[in-house]
C-alpha positions in Angstrom: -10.4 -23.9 -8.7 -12.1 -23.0 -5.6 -15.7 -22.5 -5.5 -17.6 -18.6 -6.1 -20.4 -19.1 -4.7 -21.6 -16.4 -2.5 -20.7 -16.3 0.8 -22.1 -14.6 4.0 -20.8 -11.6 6.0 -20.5 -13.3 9.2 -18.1 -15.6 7.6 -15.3 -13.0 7.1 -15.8 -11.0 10.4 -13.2 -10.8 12.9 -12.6 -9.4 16.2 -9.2 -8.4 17.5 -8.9 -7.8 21.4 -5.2 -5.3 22.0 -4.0 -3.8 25.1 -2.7 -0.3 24.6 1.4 -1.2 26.6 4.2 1.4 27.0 5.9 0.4 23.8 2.2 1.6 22.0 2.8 5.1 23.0 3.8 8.7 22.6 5.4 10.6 25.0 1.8 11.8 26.2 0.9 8.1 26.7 -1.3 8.3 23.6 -2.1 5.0 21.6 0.9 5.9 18.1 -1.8 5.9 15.1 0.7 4.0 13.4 0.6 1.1 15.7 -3.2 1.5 15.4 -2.9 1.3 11.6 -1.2 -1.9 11.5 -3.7 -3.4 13.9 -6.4 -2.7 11.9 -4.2 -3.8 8.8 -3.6 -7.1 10.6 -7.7 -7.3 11.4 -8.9 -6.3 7.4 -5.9 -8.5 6.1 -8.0 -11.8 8.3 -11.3 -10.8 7.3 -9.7 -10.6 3.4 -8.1 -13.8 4.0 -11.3 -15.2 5.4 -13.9 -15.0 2.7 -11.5 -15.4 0.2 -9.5 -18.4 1.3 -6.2 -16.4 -0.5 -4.0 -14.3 0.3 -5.0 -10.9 0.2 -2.6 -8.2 0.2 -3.4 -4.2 1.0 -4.4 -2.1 -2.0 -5.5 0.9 -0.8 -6.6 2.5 2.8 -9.5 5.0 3.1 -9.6 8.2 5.4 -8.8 7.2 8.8 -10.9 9.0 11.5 -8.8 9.5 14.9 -11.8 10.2 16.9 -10.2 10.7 20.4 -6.8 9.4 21.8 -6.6 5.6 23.7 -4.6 6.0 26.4 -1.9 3.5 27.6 -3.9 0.6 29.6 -6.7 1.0 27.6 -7.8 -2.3 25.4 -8.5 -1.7 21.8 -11.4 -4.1 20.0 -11.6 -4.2 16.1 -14.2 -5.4 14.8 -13.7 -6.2 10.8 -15.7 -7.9 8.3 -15.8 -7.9 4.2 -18.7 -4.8 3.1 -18.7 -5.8 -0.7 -16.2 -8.1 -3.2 -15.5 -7.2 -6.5 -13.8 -9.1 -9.3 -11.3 -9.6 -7.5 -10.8 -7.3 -4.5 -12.9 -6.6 -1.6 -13.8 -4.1 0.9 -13.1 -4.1 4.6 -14.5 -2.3 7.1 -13.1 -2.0 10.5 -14.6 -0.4 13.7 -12.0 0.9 16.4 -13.4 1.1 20.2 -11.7 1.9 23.1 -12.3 0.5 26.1 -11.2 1.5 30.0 -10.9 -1.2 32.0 -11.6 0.3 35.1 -14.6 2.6 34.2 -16.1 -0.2 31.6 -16.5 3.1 29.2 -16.0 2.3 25.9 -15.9 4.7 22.8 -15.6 4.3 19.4 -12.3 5.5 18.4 -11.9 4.8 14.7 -13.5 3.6 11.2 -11.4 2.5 8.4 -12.1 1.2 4.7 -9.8 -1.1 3.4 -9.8 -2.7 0.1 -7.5 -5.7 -0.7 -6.8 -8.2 -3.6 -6.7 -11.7 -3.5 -3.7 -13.4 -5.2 -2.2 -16.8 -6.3 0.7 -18.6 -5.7 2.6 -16.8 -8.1 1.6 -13.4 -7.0 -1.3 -12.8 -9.5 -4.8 -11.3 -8.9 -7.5 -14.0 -9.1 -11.7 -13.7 -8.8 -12.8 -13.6 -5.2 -16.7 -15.1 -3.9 -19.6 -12.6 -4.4 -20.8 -11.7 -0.7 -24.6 -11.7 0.2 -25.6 -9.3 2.8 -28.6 -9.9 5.0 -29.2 -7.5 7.3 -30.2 -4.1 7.0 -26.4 -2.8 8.2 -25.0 -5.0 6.0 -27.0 -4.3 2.7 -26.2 -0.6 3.6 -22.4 -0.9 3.8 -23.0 -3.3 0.7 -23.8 0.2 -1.5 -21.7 2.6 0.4 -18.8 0.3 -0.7 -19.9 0.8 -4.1 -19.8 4.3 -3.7 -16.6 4.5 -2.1 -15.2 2.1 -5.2 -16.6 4.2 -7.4 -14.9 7.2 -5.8 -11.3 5.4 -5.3 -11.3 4.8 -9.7 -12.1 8.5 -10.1 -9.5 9.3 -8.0 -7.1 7.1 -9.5 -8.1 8.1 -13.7 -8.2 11.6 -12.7 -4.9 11.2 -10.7 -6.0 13.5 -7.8 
């Protein structure tokens, strides 16, 4: 069995660089937020996968905040990283900035909460590594994950 001992968040973090093509867009040459969706999917799925050397698969996605529109040309950067595991699922958070190319202006576009599960061979759930936060940031997002658990079970007993 692999080992549980706690890891660090700077293990799991990732960042994802994406330019924003034709084939990305609406007709008003907006970034689709489904295409953004599975980008960040793709970036919370690696930062899963990192700290708990499993596969992880999706369980549930938080609120997604479209902040503004990216524009075709524009280069998306996610930035993900595991916020809190529990027995044995985890957290992950992943930032969304925009960035022009030609002005150097970069915004953030989107926040996302992901949580997924780490399974087996055969498709079963098995205990992930404790994380250790150590900065400030990271000891915050630590308990707002808590929360945000906390929230996702009432939701889910109360069936709202």
């Amino acid at each position: 069995m692999k080992s549980l001992k706690p890891k660090s968040v700077r293990h799991s973090q990732v960042e994802m660089t994406e330019m924003v093509l034709p084939n990305h867009t609406n007709q008003l040459g907006n970034l689709l937020g489904g295409q953004l969706m599975h980008w960040i999917d793709i970036c919370a799925a690696i930062a899963a996968s990192r700290h708990t050397n499993r596969v992880c698969v999706t369980a549930s996605v938080d609120k997604l905040n479209f902040l503004h529109p990216i524009k075709e040309g524009e280069v998306v950067i996610l930035q993900g990283s595991v916020n809190r595991a529990f027995t044995t699922s985890v957290e992950v958070g992943v930032k969304v900035t925009s960035e022009n190319l030609l002005s150097g202006v970069r915004k953030h576009a989107n926040s996302a909460y992901l949580t997924f599960v780490a399974i087996d061979d055969h498709g079963k759930t098995v205990p992930v590594p404790p994380i250790h936060p150590s900065s400030p940031a990271e000891r915050r997002r630590f308990r707002d994950a808590a929360r945000r658990r906390s929230e996702r079970l009432r939701v889910r007993r109360e069936g709202t």
